[in-house]
C-alpha positions in Angstrom: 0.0 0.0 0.0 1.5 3.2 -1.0 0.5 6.9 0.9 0.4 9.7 -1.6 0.7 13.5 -0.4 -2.1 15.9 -0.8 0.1 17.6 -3.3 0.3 14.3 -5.3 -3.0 13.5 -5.1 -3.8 17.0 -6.3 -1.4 16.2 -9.2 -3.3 13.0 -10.1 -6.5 14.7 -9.7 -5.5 17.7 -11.5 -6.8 19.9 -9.2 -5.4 22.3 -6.1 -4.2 21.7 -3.4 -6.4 23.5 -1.8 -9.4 21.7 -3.4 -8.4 18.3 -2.2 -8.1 19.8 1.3 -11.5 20.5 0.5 -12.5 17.0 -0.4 -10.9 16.1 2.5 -12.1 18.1 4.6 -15.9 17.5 3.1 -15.4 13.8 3.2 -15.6 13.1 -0.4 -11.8 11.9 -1.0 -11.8 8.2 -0.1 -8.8 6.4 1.2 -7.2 9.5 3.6 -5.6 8.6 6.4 -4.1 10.6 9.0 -1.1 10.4 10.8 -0.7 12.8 13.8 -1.1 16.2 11.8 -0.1 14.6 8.3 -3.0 13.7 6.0 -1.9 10.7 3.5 -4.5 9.1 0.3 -3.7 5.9 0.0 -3.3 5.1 -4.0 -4.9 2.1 -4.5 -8.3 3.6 -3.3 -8.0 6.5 -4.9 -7.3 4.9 -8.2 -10.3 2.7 -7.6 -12.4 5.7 -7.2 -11.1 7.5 -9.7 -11.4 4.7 -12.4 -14.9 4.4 -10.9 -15.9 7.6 -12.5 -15.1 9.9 -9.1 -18.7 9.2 -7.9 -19.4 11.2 -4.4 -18.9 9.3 -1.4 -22.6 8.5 0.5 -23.9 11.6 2.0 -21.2 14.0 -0.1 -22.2 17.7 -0.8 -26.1 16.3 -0.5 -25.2 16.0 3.5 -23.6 19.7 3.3 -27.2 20.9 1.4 -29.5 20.0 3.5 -28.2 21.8 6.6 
């Protein structure tokens, strides 16, 4: 299992940086793990998801809408 940076999951995403803190933050990133104060992606289920189409994660921005 390899842990990828937020900066090289941004990379793969092709997004910012600050976006995938974002996704993070939201939930909608699968596969983050954190270590202390360091936030890792792990590749293989981000690949997964990615090659899955990058569907949102159950309760995504829906859960954010409804407040």
């Amino acid at each position: 299992m390899k842990l990828l940076t937020v900066a090289e999951t941004a990379a793969i995403c092709r997004q910012t940086v600050d976006q995938t803190y974002v996704q993070i933050r939201e939930d909608r990133l699968p596969g983050v793990v954190r270590i202390g104060r360091k936030i890792l992606v792990r590749e293989d289920s981000l690949f997964a998801w990615l090659e899955s189409g990058g569907a949102a994660l159950p309760g995504g921005w829906r859960k954010a809408a409804a407040r």
